[in-house]
LUMMILO-735812 format. One record per atom (N, C-alpha, C): residue number from 1; residue in one letter; x, y, z. Coordinates in Angstrom, 1 decimal. Layout:
<nodes>
    n  res       X       Y       Z
  NUM    A       X       Y       Z
...
</nodes>
This chain:
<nodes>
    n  res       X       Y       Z
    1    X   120.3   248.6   -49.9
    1    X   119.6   248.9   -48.6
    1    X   118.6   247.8   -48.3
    2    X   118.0   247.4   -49.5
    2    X   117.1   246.3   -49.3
    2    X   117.5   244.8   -49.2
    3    X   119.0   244.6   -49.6
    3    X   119.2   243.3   -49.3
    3    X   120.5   243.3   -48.5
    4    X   120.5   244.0   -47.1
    4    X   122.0   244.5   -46.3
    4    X   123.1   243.1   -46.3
    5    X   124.5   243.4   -46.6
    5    X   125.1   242.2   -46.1
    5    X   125.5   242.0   -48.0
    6    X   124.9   242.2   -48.3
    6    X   125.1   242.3   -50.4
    6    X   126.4   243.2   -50.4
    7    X   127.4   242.0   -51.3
    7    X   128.6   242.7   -51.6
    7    X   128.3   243.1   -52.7
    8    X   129.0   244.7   -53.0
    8    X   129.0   245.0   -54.9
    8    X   130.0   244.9   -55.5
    9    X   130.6   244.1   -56.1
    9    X   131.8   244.3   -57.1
    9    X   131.6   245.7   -58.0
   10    X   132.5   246.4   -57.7
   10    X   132.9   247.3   -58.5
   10    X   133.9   248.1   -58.9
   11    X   134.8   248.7   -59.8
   11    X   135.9   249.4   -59.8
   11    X   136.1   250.0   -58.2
   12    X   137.5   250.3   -57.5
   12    X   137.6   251.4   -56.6
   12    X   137.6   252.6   -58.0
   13    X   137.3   253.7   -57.4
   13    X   136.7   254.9   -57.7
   13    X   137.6   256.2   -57.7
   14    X   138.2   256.5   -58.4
   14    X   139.8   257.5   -58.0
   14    X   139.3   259.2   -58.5
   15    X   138.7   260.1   -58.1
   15    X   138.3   261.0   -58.5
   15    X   139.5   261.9   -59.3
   16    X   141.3   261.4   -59.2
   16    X   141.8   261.8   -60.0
   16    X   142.0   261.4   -61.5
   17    X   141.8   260.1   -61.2
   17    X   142.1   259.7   -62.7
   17    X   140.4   260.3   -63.4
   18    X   139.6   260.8   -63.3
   18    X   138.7   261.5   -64.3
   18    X   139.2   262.2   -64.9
   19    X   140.1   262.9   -64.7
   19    X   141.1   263.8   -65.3
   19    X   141.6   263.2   -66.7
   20    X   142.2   261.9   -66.3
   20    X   142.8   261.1   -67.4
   20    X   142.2   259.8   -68.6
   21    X   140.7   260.5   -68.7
   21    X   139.9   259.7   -69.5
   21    X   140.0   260.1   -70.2
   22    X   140.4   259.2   -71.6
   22    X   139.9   259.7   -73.1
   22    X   138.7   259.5   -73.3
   23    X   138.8   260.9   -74.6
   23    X   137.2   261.3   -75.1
   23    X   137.4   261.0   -76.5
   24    X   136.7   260.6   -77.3
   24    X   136.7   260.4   -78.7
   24    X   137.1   261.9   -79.5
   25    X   138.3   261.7   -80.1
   25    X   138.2   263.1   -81.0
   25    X   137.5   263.2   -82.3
   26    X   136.4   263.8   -82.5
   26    X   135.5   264.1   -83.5
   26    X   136.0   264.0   -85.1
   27    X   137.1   264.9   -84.8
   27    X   138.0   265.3   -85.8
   27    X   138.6   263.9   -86.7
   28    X   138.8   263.3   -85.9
   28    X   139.1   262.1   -86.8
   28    X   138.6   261.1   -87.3
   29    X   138.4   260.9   -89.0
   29    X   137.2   260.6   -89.9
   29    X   137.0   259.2   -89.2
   30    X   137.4   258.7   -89.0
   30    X   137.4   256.8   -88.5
   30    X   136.9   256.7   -87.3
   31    X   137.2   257.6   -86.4
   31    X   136.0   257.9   -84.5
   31    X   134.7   258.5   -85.1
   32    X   134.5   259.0   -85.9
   32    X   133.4   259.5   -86.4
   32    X   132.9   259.0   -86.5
   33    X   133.3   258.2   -87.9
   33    X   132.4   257.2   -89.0
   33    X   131.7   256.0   -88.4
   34    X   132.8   255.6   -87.3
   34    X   132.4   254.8   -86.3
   34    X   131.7   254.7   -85.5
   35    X   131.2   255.8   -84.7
   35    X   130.6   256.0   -83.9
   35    X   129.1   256.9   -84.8
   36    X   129.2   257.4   -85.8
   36    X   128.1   257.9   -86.8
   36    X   127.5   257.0   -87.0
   37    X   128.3   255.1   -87.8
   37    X   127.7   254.3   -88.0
   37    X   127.0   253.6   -86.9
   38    X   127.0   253.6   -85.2
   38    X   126.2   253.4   -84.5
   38    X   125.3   254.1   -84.2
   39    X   125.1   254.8   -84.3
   39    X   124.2   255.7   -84.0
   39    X   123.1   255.2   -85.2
   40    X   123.4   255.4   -86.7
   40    X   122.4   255.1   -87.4
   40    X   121.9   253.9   -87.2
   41    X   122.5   253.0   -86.6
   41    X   122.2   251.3   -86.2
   41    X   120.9   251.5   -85.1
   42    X   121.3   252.2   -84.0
   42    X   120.7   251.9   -83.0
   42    X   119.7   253.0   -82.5
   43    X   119.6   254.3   -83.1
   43    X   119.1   255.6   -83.1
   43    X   117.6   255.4   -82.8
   44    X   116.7   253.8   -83.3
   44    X   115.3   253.9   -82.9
   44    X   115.0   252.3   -82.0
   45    X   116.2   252.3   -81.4
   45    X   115.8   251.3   -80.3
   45    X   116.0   251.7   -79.2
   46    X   115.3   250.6   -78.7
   46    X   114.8   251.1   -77.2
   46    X   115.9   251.1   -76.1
   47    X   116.0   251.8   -75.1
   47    X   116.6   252.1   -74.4
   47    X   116.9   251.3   -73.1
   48    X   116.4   250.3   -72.5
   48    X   116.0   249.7   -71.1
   48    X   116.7   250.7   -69.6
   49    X   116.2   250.1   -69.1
   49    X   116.6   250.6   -67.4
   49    X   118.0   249.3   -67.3
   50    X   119.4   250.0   -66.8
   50    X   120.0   248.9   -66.4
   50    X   119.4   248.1   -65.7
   51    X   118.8   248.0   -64.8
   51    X   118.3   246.8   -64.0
   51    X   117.6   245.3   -64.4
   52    X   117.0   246.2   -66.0
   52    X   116.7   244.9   -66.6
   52    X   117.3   244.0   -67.6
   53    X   118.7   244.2   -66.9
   53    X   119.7   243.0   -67.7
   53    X   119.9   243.8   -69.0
   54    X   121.0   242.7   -69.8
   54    X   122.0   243.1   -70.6
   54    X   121.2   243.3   -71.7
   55    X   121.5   244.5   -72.5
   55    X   120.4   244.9   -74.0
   55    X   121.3   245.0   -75.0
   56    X   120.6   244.6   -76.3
   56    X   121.7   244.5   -77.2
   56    X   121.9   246.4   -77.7
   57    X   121.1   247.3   -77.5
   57    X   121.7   248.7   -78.0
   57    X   123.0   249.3   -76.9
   58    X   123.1   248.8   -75.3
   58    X   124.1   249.1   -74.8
   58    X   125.3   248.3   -75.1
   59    X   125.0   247.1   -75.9
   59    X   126.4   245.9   -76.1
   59    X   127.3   246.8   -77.6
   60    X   126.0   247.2   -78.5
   60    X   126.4   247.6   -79.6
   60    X   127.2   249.5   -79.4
   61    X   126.6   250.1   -78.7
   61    X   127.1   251.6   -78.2
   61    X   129.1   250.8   -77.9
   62    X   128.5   250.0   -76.4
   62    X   130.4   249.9   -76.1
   62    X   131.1   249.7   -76.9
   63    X   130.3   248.5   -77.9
   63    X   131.4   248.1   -78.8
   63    X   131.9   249.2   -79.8
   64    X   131.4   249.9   -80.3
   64    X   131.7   251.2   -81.0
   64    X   132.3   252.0   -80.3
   65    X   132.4   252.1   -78.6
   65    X   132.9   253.1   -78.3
   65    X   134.4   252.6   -78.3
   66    X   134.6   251.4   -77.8
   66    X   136.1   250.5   -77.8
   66    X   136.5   250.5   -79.2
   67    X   135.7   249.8   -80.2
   67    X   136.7   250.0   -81.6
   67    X   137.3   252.0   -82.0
   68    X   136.3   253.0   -82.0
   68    X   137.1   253.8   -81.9
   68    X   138.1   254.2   -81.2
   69    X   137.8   253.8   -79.8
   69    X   139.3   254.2   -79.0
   69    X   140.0   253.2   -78.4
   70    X   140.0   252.2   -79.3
   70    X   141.4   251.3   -79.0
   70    X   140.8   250.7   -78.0
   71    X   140.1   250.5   -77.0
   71    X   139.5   249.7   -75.7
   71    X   139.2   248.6   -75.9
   72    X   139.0   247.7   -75.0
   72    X   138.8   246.4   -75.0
   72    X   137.6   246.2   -74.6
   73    X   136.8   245.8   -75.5
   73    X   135.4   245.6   -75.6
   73    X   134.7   244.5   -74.4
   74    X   135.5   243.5   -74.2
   74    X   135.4   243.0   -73.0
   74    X   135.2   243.4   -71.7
   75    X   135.9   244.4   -71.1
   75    X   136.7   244.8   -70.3
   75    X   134.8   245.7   -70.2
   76    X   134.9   246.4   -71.2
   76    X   133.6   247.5   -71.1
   76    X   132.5   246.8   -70.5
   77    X   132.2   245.5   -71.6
   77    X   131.3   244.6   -71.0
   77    X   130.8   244.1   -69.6
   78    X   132.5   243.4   -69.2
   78    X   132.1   243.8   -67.9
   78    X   132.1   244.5   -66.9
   79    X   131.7   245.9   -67.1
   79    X   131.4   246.9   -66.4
   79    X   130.2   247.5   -66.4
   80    X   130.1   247.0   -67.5
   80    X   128.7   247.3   -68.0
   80    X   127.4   246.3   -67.4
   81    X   128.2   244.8   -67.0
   81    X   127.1   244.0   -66.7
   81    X   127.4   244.3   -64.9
   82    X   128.4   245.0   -64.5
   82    X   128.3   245.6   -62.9
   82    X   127.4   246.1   -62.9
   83    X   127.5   246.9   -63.6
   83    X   125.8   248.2   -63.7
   83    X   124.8   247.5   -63.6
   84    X   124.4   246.5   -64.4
   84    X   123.3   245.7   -64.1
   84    X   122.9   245.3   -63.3
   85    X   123.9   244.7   -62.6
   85    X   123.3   243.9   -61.1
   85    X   123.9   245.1   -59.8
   86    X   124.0   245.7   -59.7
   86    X   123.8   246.9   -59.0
   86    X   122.4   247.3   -59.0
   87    X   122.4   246.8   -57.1
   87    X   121.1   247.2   -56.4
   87    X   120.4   248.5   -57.0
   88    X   119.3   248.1   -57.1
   88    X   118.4   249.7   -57.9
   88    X   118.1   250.7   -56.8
   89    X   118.3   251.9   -56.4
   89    X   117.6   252.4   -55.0
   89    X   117.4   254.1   -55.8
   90    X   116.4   254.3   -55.7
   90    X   115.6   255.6   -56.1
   90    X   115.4   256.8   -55.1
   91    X   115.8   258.1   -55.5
   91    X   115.7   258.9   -54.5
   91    X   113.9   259.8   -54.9
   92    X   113.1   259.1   -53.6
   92    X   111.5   259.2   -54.3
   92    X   111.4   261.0   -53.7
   93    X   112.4   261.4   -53.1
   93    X   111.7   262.4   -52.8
   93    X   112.0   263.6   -53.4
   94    X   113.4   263.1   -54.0
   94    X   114.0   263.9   -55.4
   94    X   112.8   264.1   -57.1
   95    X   111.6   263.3   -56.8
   95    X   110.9   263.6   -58.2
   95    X   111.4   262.4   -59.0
   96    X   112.2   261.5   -58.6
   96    X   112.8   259.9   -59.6
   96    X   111.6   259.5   -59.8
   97    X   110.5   259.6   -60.6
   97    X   109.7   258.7   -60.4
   97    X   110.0   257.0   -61.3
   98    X   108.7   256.3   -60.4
   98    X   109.2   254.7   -60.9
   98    X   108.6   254.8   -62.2
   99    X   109.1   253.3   -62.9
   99    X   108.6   252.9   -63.6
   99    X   107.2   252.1   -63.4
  100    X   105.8   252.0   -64.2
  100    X   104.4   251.5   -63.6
  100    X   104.7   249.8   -63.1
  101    X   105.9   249.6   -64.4
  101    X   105.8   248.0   -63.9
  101    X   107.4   248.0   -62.8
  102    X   107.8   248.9   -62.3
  102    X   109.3   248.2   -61.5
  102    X   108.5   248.1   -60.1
  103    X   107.9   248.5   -59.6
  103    X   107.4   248.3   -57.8
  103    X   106.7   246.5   -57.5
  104    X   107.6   245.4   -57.1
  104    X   107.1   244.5   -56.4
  104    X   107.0   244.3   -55.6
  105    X   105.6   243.7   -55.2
  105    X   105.8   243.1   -53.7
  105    X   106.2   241.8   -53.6
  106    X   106.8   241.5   -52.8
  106    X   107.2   240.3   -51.8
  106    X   106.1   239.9   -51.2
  107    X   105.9   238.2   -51.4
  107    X   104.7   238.0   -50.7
  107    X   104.9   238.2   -48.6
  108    X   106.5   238.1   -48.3
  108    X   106.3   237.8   -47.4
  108    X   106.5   239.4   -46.8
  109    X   107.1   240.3   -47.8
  109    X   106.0   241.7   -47.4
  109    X   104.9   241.7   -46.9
  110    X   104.2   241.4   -47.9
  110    X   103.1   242.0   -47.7
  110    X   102.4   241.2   -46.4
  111    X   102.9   240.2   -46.1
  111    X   102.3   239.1   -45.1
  111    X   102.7   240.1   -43.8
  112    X   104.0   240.4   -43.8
  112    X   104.6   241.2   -42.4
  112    X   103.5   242.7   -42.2
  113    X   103.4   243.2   -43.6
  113    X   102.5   244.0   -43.7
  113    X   101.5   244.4   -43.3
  114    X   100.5   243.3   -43.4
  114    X    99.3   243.4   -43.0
  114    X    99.3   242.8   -41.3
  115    X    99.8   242.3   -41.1
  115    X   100.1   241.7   -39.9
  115    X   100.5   243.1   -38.9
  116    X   101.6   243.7   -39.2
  116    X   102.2   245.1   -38.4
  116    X   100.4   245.7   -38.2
  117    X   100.5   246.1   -39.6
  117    X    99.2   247.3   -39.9
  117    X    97.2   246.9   -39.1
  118    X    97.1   245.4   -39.2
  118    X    96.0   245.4   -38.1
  118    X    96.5   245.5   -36.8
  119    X    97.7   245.2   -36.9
  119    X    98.1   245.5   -34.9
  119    X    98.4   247.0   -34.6
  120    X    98.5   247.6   -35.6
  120    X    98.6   249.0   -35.2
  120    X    97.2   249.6   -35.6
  121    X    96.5   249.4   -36.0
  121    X    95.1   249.4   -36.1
  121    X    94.4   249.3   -34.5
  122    X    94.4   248.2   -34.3
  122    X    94.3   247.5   -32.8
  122    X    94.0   248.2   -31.6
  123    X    95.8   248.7   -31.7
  123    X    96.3   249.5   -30.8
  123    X    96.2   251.2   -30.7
  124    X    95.5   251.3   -31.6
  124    X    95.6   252.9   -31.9
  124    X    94.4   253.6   -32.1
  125    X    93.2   252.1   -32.1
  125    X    92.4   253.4   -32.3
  125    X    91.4   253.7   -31.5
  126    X    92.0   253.9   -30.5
  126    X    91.1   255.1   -29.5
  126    X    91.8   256.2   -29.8
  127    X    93.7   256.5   -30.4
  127    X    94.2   257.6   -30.1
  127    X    93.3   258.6   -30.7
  128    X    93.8   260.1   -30.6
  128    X    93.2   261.1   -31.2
  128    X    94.1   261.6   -32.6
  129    X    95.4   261.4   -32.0
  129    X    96.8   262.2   -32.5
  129    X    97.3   260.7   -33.2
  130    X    97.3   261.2   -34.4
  130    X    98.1   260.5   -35.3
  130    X    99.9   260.3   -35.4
  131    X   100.3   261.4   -34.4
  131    X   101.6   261.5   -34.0
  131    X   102.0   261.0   -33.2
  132    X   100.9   260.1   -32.0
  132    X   100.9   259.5   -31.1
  132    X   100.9   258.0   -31.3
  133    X   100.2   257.7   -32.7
  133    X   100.1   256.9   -32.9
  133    X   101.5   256.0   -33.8
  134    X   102.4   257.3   -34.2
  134    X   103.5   257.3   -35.5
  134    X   104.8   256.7   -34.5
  135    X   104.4   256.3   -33.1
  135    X   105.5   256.5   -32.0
  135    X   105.0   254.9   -32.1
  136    X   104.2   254.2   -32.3
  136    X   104.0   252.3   -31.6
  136    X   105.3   251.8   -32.5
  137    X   105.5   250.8   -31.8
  137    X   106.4   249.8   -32.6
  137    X   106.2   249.5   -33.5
  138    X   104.6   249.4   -34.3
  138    X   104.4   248.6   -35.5
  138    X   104.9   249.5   -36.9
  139    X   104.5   250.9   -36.4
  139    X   104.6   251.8   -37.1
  139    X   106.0   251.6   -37.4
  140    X   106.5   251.6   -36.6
  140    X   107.9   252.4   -36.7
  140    X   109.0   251.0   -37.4
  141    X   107.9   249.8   -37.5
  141    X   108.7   248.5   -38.0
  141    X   108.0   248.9   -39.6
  142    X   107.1   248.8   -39.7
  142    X   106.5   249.8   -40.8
  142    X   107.7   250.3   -41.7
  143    X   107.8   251.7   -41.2
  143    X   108.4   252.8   -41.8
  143    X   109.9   251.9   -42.1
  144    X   110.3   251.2   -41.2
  144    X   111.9   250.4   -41.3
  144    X   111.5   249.4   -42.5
  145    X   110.3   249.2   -43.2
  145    X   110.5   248.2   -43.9
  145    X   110.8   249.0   -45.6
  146    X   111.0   250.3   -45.3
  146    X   111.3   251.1   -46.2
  146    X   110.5   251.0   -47.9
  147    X   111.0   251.3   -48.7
  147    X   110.0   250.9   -50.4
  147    X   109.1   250.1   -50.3
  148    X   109.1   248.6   -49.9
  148    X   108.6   247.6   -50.0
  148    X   107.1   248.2   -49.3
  149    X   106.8   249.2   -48.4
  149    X   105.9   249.1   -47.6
  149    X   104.9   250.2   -48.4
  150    X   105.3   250.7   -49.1
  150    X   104.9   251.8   -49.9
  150    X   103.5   251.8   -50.9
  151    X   103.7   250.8   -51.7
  151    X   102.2   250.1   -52.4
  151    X   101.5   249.2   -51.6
  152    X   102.0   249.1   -50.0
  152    X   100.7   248.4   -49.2
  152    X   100.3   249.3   -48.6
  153    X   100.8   250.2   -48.4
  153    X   100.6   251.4   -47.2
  153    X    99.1   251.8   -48.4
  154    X    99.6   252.2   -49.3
  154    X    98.8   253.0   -50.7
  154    X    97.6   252.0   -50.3
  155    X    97.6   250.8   -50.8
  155    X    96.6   249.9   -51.8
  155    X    95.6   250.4   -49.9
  156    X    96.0   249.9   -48.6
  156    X    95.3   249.6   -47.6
  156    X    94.1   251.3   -47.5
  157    X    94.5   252.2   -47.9
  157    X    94.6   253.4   -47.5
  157    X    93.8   253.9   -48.4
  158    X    93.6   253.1   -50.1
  158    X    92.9   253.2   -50.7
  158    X    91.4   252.2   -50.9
  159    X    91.8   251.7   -49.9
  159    X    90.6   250.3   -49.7
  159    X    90.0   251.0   -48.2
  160    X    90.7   251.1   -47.3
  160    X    90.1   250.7   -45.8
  160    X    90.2   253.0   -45.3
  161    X    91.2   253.5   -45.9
  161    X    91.5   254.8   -45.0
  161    X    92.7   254.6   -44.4
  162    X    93.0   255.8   -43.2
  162    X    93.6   255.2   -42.5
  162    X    94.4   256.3   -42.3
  163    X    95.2   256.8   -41.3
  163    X    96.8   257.7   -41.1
  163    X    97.4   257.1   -41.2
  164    X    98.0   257.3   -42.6
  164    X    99.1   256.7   -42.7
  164    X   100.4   257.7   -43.4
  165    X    99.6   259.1   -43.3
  165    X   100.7   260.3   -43.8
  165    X   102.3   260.4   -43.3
  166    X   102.4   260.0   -41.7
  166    X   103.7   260.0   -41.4
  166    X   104.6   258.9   -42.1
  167    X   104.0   257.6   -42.1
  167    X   104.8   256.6   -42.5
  167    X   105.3   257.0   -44.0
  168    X   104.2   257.3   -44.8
  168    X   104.6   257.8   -46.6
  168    X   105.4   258.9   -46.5
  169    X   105.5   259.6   -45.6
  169    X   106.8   260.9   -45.5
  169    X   108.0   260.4   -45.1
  170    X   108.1   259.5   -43.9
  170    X   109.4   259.1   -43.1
  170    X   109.9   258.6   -44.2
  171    X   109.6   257.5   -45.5
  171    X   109.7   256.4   -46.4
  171    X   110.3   257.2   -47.4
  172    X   109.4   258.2   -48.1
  172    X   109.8   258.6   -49.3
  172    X   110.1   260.1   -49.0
  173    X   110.0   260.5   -48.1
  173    X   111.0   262.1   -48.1
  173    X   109.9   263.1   -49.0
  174    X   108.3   262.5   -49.5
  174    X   108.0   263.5   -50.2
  174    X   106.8   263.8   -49.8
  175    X   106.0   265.1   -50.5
  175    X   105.5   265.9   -49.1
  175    X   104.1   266.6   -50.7
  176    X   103.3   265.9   -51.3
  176    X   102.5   266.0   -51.8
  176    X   101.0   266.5   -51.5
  177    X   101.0   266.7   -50.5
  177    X   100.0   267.2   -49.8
  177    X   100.1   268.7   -49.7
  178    X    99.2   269.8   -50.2
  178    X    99.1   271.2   -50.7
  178    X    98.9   271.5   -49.3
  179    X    99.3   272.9   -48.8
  179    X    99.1   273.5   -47.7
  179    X    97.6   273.4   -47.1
  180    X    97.3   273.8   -48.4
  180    X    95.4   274.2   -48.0
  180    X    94.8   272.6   -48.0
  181    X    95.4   271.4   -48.0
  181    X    94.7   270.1   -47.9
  181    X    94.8   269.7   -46.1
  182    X    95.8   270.6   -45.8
  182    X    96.4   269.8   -44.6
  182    X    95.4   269.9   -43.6
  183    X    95.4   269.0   -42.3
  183    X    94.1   268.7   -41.6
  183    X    93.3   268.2   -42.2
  184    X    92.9   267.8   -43.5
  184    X    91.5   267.0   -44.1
  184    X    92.1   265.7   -45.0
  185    X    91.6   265.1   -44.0
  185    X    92.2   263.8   -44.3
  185    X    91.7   263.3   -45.4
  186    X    90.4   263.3   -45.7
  186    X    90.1   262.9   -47.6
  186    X    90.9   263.3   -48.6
  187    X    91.0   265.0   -48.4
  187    X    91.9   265.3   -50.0
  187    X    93.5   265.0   -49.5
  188    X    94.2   264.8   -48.0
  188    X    95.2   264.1   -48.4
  188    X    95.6   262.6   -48.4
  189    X    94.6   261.9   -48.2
  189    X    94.5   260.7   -49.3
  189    X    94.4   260.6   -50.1
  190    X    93.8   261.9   -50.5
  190    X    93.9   261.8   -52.4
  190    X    95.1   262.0   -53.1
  191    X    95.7   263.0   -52.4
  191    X    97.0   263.9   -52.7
  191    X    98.0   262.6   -52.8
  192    X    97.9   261.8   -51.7
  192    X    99.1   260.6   -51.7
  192    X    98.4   259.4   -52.9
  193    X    97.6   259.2   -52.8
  193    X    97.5   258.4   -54.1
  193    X    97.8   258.8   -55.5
  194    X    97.4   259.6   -55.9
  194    X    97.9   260.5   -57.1
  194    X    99.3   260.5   -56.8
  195    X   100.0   260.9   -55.7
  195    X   101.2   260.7   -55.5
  195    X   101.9   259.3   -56.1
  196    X   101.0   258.2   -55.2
  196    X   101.3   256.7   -55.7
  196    X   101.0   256.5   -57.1
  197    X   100.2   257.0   -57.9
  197    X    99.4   256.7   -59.1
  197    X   100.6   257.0   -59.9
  198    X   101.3   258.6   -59.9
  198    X   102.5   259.1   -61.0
  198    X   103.6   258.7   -60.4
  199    X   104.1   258.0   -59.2
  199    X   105.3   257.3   -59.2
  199    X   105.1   255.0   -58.9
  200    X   104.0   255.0   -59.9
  200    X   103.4   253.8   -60.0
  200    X   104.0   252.7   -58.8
  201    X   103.2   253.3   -58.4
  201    X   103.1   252.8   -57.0
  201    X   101.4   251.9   -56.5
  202    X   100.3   252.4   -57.6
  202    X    99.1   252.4   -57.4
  202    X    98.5   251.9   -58.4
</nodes>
């Protein structure tokens, strides 16, 4: 979504053949042993996010899962390094929260950023209605700049103030703000930073 026009190589996708995947049978001492002996290998390493490239505990898992069941360890590999470069996209309003260090900005974000955000500053503040204000173009180029806008929206909001409740809703689908905060714009600034803070954003 963030880089449109990005082709993904990946298997076509056949919801029947799920049917026709082998599973390791337990029962047999040598899928066992095999797959027992990875496990004691790799049982206290670390796990990565696929996004951060190829790790040696998912190279060593495949490879045990192909020598038990006859597969071709290659074949896994590269499927496994699909996974990797497959665009990351998080559903923020599902509870996914991020990781503290995955949220970057782009400098030329943040340039578009600040640029939108004093012009809608500009232009808005005589309104009264913040819903009135959620309708200008800047806003609404804003909210289109989707994730990326999310820890400037935060950082500006936690420096300067500001309504910026609709744009953090349209964006992330999430709704952090307690009934009894609503109308008091301090504690739902607070509510959305804490928001930003546990999905490191802040």
């Amino acid at each position: 979504m963030r880089h449109p026009g990005r082709q993904i190589a990946f298997p076509t996708y056949s919801a029947a053949e799920v049917a026709n995947i082998r599973i390791p049978n337990i029962k047999d001492d040598r899928i066992r042993q095999t797959l027992a002996d990875c496990w004691e290998r790799t049982q206290n390493m670390e796990v990565p996010q696929f996004r951060k490239g190829e790790c040696e505990v998912r190279r060593l898992w495949d490879e045990a899962v192909a020598e038990s069941m006859g597969w071709d360890a290659d074949e896994l590999a590269h499927l496994r390094n699909l996974l990797h470069n497959e665009p990351h996209v998080r559903g923020l309003g599902y509870g996914q929260y991020a990781d503290a260090d995955e949220v970057e900005v782009e400098p030329a974000d943040r340039e578009r950023f600040q640029e939108l955000a004093d012009q809608l500053e500009l232009d808005t503040i005589l309104l009264s209605s913040s819903t009135q204000a959620a309708k200008h173009p800047a806003h609404r180029e804003i909210v289109g700049m989707g994730e990326a806008a999310v820890p400037l929206i935060l950082e500006r909001m936690q420096a300067q103030g500001g309504h910026w409740f609709h744009a953090l809703q349209a964006i992330t689908g999430a709704r952090p703000v307690p009934p009894e905060s609503r109308g008091r714009i301090k504690e739902m600034t607070q509510a959305w930073l804490e928001w930003g803070e546990l999905n490191g954003y802040v």
